[in-house]
MARKE-468295 format. One line per 8 residues: their letters; for each residue x, y, z of C-alpha. Coordinates in steps of 0.05 Angstrom, whole numbers, plus 5000, padded with zeros to 4 digits. Layout:
BEGIN
a> X/Y/Z; ...
This chain:
BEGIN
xxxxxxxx> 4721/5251/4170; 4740/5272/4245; 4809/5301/4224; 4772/5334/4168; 4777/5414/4162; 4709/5449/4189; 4679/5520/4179; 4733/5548/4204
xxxxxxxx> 4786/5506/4160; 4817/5469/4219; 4802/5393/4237; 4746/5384/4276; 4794/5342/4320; 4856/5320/4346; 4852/5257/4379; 4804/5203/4364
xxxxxxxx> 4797/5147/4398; 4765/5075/4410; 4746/5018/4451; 4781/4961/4479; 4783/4878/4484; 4826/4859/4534; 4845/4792/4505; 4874/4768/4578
xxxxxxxx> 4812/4770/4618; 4799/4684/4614; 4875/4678/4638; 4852/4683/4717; 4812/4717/4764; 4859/4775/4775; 4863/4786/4701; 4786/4779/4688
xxxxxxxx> 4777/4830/4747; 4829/4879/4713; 4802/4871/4640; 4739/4888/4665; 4765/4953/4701; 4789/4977/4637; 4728/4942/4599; 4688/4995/4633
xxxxxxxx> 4735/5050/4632; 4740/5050/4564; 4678/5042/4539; 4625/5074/4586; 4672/5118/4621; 4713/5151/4566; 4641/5154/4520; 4616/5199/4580
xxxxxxxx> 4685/5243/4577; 4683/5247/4513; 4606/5274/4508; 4627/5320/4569; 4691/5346/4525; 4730/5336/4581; 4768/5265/4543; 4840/5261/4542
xxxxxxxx> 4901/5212/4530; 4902/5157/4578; 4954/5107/4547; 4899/5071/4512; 4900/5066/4438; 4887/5132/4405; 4897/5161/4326; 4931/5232/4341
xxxxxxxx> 4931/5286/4278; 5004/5284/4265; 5020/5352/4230; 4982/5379/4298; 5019/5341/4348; 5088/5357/4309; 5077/5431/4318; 5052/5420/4390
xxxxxxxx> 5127/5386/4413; 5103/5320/4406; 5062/5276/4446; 5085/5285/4530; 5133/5313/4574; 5204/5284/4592; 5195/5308/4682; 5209/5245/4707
xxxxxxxx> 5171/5263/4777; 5119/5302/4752; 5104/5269/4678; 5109/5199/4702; 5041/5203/4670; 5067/5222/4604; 5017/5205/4567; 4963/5243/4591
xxxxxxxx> 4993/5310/4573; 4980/5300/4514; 4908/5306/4524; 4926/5371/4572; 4959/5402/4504; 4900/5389/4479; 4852/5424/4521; 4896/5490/4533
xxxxxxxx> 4894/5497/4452; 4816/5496/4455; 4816/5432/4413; 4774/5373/4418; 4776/5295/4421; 4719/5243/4406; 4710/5172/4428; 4688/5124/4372
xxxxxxxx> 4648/5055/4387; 4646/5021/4326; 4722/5011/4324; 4740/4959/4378; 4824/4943/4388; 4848/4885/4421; 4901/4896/4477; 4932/4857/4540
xxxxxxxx> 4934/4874/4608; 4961/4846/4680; 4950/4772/4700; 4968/4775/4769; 4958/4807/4832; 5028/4835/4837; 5032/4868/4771; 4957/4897/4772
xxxxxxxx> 4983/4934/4847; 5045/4957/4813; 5012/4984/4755; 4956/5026/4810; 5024/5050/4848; 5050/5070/4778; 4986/5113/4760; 4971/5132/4828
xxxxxxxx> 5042/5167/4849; 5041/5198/4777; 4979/5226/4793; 4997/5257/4852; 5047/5287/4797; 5001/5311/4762; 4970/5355/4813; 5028/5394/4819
xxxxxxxx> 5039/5404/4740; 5040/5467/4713; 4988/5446/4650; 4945/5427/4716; 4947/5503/4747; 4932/5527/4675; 4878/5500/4659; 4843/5501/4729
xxxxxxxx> 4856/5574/4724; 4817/5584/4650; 4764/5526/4653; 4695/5553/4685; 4665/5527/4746; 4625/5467/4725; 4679/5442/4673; 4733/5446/4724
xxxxxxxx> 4694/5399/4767; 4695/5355/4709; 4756/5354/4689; 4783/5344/4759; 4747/5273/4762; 4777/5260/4700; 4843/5261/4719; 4874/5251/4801
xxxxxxxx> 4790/5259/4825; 4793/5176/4825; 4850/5176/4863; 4836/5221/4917; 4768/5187/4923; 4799/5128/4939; 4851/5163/4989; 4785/5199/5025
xxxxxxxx> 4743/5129/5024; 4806/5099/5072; 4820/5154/5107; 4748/5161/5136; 4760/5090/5143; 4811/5113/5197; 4784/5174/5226; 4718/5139/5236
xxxxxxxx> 4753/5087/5282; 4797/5140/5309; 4733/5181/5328; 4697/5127/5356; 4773/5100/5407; 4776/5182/5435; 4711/5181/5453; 4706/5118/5497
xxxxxxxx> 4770/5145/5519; 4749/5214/5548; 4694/5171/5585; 4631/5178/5532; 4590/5124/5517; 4564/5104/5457; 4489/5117/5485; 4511/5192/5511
xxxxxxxx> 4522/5222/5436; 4461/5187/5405; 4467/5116/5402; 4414/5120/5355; 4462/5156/5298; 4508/5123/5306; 4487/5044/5321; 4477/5029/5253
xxxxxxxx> 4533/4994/5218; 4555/5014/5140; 4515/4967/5099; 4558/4971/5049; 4629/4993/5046; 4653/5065/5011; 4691/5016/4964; 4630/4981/4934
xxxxxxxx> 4610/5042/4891; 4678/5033/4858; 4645/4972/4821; 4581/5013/4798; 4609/5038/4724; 4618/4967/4713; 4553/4936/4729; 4520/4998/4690
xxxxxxxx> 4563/4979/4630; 4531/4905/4640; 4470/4927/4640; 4479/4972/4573; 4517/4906/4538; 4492/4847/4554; 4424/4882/4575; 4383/4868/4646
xxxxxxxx> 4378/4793/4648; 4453/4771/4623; 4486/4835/4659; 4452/4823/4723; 4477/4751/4718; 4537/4763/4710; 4548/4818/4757; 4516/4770/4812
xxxxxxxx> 4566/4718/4797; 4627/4766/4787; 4617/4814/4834; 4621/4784/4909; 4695/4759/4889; 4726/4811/4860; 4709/4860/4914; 4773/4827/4944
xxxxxxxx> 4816/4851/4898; 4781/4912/4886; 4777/4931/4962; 4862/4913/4959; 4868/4955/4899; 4846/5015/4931; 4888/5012/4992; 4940/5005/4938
xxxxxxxx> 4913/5074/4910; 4909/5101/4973; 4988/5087/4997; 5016/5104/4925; 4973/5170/4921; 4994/5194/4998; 5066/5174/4988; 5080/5212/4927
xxxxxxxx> 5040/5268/4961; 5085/5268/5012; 5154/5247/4987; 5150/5270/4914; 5173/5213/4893; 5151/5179/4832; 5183/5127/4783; 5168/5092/4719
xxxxxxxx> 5149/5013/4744; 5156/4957/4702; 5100/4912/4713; 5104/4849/4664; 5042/4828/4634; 5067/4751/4629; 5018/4685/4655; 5031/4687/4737
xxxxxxxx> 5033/4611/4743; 5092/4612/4785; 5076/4625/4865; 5110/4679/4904; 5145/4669/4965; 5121/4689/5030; 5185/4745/5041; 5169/4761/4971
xxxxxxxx> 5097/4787/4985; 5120/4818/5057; 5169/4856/5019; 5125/4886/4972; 5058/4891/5020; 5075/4900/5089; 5090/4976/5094; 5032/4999/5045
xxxxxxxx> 4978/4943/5064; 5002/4900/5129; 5027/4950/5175; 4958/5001/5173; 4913/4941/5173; 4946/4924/5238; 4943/4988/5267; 4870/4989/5256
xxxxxxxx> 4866/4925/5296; 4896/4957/5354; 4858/5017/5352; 4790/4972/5353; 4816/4923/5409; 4830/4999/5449; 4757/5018/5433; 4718/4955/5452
xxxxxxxx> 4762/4938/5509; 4745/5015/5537; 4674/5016/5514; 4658/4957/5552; 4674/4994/5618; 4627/5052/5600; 4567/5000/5592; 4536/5038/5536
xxxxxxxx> 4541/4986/5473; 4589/4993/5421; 4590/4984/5340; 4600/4918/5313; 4647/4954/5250; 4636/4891/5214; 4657/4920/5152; 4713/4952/5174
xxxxxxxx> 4736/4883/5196; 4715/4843/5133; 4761/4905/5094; 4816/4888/5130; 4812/4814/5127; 4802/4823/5047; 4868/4865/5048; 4903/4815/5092
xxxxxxxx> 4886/4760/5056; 4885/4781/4983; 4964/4770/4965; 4955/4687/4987; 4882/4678/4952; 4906/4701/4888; 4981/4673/4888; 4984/4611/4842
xxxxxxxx> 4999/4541/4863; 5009/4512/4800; 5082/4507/4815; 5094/4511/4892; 5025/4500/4926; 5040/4425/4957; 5042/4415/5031; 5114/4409/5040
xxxxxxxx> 5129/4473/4991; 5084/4519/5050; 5121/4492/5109; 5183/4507/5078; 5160/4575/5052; 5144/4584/5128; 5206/4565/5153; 5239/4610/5106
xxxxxxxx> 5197/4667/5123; 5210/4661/5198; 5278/4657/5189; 5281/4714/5147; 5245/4755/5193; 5290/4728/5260; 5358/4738/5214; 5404/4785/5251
xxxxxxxx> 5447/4839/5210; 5515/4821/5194; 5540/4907/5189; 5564/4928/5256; 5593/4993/5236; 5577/5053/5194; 5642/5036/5142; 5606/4953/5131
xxxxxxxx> 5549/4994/5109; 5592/5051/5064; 5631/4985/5033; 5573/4952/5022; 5518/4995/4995; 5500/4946/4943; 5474/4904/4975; 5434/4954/5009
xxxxxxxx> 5380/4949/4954; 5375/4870/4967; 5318/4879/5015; 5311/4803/5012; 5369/4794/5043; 5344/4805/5115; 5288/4834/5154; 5338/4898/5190
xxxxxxxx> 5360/4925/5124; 5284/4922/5092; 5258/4955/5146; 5324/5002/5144; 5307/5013/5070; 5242/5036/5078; 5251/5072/5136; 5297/5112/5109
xxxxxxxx> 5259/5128/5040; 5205/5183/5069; 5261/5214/5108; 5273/5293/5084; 5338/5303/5032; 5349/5378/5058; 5380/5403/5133; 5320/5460/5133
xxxxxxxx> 5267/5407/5112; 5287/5359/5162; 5298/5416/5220; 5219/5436/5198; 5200/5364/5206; 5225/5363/5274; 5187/5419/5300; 5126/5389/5270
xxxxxxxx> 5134/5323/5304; 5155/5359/5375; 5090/5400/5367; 5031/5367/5329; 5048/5288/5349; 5088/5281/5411; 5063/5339/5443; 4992/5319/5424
xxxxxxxx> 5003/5248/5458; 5029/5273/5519; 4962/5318/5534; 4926/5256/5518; 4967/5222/5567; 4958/5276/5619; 4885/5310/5608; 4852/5248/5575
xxxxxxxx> 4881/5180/5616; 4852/5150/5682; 4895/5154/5739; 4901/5069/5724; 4925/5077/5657; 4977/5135/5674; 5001/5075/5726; 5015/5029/5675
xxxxxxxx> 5045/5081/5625; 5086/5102/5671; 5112/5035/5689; 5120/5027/5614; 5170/5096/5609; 5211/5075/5666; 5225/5000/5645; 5236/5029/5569
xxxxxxxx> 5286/5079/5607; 5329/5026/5644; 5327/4978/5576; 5354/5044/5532; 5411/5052/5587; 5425/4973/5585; 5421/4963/5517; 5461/5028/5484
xxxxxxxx> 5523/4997/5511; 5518/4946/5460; 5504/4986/5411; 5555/5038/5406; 5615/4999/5440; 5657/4972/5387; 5677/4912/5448; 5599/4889/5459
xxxxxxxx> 5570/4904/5389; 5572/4826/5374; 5529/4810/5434; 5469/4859/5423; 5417/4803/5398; 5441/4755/5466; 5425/4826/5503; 5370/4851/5472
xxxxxxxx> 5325/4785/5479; 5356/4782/5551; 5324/4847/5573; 5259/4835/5532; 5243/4773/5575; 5280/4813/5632; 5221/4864/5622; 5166/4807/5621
xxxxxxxx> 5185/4783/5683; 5177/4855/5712; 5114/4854/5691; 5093/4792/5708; 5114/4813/5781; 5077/4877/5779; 5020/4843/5760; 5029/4802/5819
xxxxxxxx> 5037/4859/5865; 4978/4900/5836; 4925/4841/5839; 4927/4826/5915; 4879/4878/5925; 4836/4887/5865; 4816/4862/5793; 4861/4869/5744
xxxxxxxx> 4847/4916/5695; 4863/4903/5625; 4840/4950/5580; 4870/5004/5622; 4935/4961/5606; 4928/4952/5549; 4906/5030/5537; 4980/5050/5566
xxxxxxxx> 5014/5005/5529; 4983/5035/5469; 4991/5104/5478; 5056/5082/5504; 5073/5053/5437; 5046/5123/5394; 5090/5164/5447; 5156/5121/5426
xxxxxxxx> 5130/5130/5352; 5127/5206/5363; 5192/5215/5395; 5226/5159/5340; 5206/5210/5289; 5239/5265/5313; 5298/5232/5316; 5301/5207/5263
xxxxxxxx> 5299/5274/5227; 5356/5296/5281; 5402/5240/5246; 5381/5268/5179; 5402/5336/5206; 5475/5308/5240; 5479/5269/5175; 5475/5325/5124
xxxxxxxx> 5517/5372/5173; 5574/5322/5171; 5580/5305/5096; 5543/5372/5065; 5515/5369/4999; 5553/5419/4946; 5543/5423/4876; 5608/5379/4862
xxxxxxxx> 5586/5323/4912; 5633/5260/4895; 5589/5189/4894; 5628/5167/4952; 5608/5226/5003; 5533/5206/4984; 5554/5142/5005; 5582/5159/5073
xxxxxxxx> 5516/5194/5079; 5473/5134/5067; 5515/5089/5106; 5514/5133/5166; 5432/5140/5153; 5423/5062/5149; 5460/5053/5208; 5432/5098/5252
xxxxxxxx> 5365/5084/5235; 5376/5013/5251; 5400/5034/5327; 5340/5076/5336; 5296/5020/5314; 5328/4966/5364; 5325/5023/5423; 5252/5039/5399
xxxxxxxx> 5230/4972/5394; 5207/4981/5327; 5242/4923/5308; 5207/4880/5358; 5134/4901/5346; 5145/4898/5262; 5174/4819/5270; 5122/4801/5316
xxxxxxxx> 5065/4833/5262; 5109/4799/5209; 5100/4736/5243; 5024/4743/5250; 5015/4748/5189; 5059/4698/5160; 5023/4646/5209; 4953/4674/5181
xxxxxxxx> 4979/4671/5106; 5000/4602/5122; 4930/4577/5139; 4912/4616/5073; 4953/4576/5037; 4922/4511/5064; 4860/4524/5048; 4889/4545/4973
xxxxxxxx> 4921/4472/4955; 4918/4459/4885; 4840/4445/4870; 4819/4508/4910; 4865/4547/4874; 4841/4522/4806; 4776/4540/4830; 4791/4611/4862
xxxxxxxx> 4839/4639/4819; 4818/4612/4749; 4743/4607/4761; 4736/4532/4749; 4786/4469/4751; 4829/4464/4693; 4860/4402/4701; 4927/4431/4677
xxxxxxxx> 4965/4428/4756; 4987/4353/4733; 5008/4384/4660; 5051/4436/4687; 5084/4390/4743; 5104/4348/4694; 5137/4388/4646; 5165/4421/4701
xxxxxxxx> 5204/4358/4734; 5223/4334/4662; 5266/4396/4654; 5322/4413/4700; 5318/4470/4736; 5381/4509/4699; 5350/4498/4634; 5281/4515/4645
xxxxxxxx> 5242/4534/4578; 5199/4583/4608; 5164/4615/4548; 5148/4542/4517; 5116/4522/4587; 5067/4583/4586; 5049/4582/4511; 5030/4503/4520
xxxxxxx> 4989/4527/4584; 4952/4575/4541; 4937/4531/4488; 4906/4477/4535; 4869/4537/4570; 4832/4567/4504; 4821/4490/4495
């Protein structure tokens, strides 16, 4: 009846769609929590859309009118950076054609979606980067330019308005805490600017409101009693992985905002039974989760340490904390230990993972790196050439972009440091920072040596752990020396060493566009570029960028991080032995740890039968 003819003899619409059963939501915790997320989306969500007019395509399962669609060049576009959303220009054609879509709810079609953790964040990075896409689409511009006021509003929510909620929720996150470290740090206290406004703590985190659609959709189901029941009991849980899914958003969407990069991800919807190595979940958290959550850390210690001197009270940021523990934690709470969760399987994942992160690079020279770019994409294989990798990927691909991001960094970040460090720093802290420039100084001129003499290259992890404890021992002495007459101060330490650290940051980023720049002058792109001059290019990239991170000490601060929170993932994992993670991950003990073990060690490990161990683990779990 939909795709009917009307008054005007065309069909009254083009796309008709219906609701969902994810079939996968009794598998685990992290697929319940994800089945619900779409539960919601397309049921309450898409019905409000669709009464709005302001429904699309979103991948889920719609009935298109084919002779329509046909004439309209089919269902997406083929942009692999901007359409990595395909499917949801279809629902753009839509709209600029004036036609109309319509949500049904007496249909109901069963589908499956992510079981674990890992695949539920790379399906958000998938969506999330191809929304940024989308916001620089042409079919976007269009239609903000006809829709009226009111409807564009709409519409925007529909699409990338999630998204950039999410981004905005964690980036006041940051510029609240930011905020609250300048102002201590120009000498105002907490009482001077109100204490009153700003004393009380957030009661409840930005994030929470994500979980509202669902508890309204509850409510309308199951009605007050049984929806209020079971949002009590679901609720408190999955904010955990709710709260990590939306710094997921948050680093996917900003990335692809400011790389333009965006890629097709293929995120398996098997049963996650099998546990994930601790270099497995560094690899694929630390840069988007690990690394910010730590940063916020320091910032905090900077602000209570200073507001402590002022005497005028400072804010508990209790939630701010109990976010980043959640994000910190998340990848160990939900990663199974069905197969890999005994005692002796953690200490050796932890021995593993500290080795991994202490493993030296066996390229010395820019042509081991050219000959062996393979590998390059094995960022298993040791911590310098993961951190190498990623280092690299944000990096500008043009000479004029890369010369325009190194005025930017000269002006807005390193600049910006240095009149904090001269207008906003007490005559203490400028002490200590400068103490910090001139050891850094005397290690740069002690350590390049060994890194660009062919003679000494083999000898620059001997030297560079020599002048690191060389350095502590200077310090040690200059504490010595500056605590004969007064008290120590450590937060004004601790202050230079931080805005010691952001000043190295600053000036690493400049660089690192300069070796863009010397790279790109000395194997220039053409039109006809062979594979093996983009290879010199890389190699001399990766190699250089490792140099500047061992004279930066970027290496040093990301292992030590790396190795905080390998130690803190450890004790995770303690707590998450077998029965716990029955408990935690599949909402009640199943009894099936023994079952699996045992089909396990009755197979040899070359001849595993993967697919028969997971289809007899579902049949006991529906049982």
């Amino acid at each position: 009846d939909n795709f009917k003819p009307g008054p005007d003899g065309n069909p009254r619409r083009r796309i008709i769609g219906c609701r969902e059963y994810i079939f996968t939501g009794s598998l685990s915790r992290v697929a319940s929590y994800h089945a619900y997320q779409e539960w919601s989306f397309g049921t309450l969500v898409l019905r409000v859309y669709s009464d709005l007019g302001i429904r699309l395509h979103y991948g889920h399962p719609d009935v298109f009118h084919a002779p329509w669609v046909r004439a309209h060049s089919g269902l997406s576009k083929v942009n692999p950076k901007i359409n990595t959303s395909e499917d949801v220009f279809a629902g753009f054609e839509t709209m600029q054609c004036k036609e109309r879509t319509k949500h049904l709810e007496h249909i109901q079609v069963e589908k499956g979606r992510e079981t674990g953790l890992a695949n539920m964040s790379a399906f958000d990075s998938k969506i999330s980067a191809g929304n940024a896409g989308l916001l620089r689409s042409r079919d976007i511009y269009h239609l903000m330019d006809r829709l009226p006021l009111i409807k564009r509003m709409l519409f925007f929510y529909g699409i990338s308005g999630h998204f950039l909620t999410n981004t905005l929720m964690v980036l006041s996150m940051y510029w609240y805490i930011w905020g609250l470290f300048f102002l201590s740090l120009s000498g105002v206290s907490l009482e001077a600017i109100g204490g009153s406004i700003f004393a009380t703590e957030w009661l409840i985190h930005a994030g929470f409101t994500t979980v509202i659609p669902l508890f309204a959709e509850l409510l309308v189901e199951k009605g007050p009693t049984l929806g209020s029941l079971e949002a009590v009991l679901f609720i408190p849980v999955s904010t955990i992985a709710y709260l990590f899914q939306m710094q997921t958003k948050h680093a996917a969407l900003t990335d692809s905002m400011v790389t333009g990069n965006a890629a097709h991800v293929s995120t398996g919807r098997g049963l996650q039974i099998y546990r994930r190595s601790l270099v497995t979940l560094f690899v694929y958290y630390s840069y988007t989760h690990f690394y910010p959550i730590f940063e916020i850390f320091a910032i905090t210690i900077g602000y209570w340490s200073f507001a402590s001197e002022l005497h005028g009270g400072s804010l508990p940021l209790i939630m701010i904390y109990v976010f980043c523990f959640f994000v910190l934690s998340a990848p160990q709470l939900f990663n199974p230990t069905l197969k890999g969760g005994s005692l002796t399987d953690c200490v050796r994942d932890l021995y593993q993972f500290v080795s991994w992160i202490g493993k030296p690079s066996s390229r010395m020279t820019i042509s081991d790196w050219v000959k062996n770019l393979k590998e390059v994409g094995d960022q298993q294989a040791d911590f310098v050439r993961y951190c190498a990798v990623k280092d690299i990927a944000p990096l500008p691909t043009t000479r004029v972009a890369a010369f325009l991001f190194i005025i930017s960094h000269l002006v807005m970040s390193l600049g910006f440091w240095i009149m904090v460090a001269i207008f906003l720093l007490y005559p203490t802290i400028q002490f200590w920072l400068s103490f910090y420039l001139e050891c850094w100084l005397f290690y740069v001129l002690l350590f390049s040596p060994f890194c660009f003499l062919p003679a000494l290259r083999s000898f620059q992890t001997p030297a560079f752990m020599l002048l690191i404890l060389t350095w502590i021992a200077v310090f040690c002495i200059q504490m010595v020396v500056y605590n004969k007459n007064r008290v120590v101060p450590w937060a004004h330490i601790y202050i230079a060493f931080f805005v010691f650290v952001k000043l190295l940051q600053s000036f690493r980023a400049c660089v690192l566009n300069v070796i863009v720049l010397a790279a790109y002058q000395m194997h220039k792109t053409s039109i006809d570029e062979k594979e093996k001059d983009k290879q010199r290019r890389k190699g001399y990239l990766i190699y250089y960028v490792i140099i500047s991170n061992q004279i930066f000490m970027v290496s040093l601060l990301r292992s030590l991080f790396g190795l905080a929170w390998g130690f803190f993932s450890f004790l995770i994992a303690l707590l998450m032995r077998p029965l716990w993670a029955n408990l935690f991950l599949f909402g009640r003990f199943t009894g099936l740890e023994h079952h699996i073990q045992v089909e396990l060690r009755n197979q040899e490990s070359k001849t595993l039968d993967f697919d028969n161990i997971e289809n007899s683990y579902l049949r006991k779990l529906k049982k």
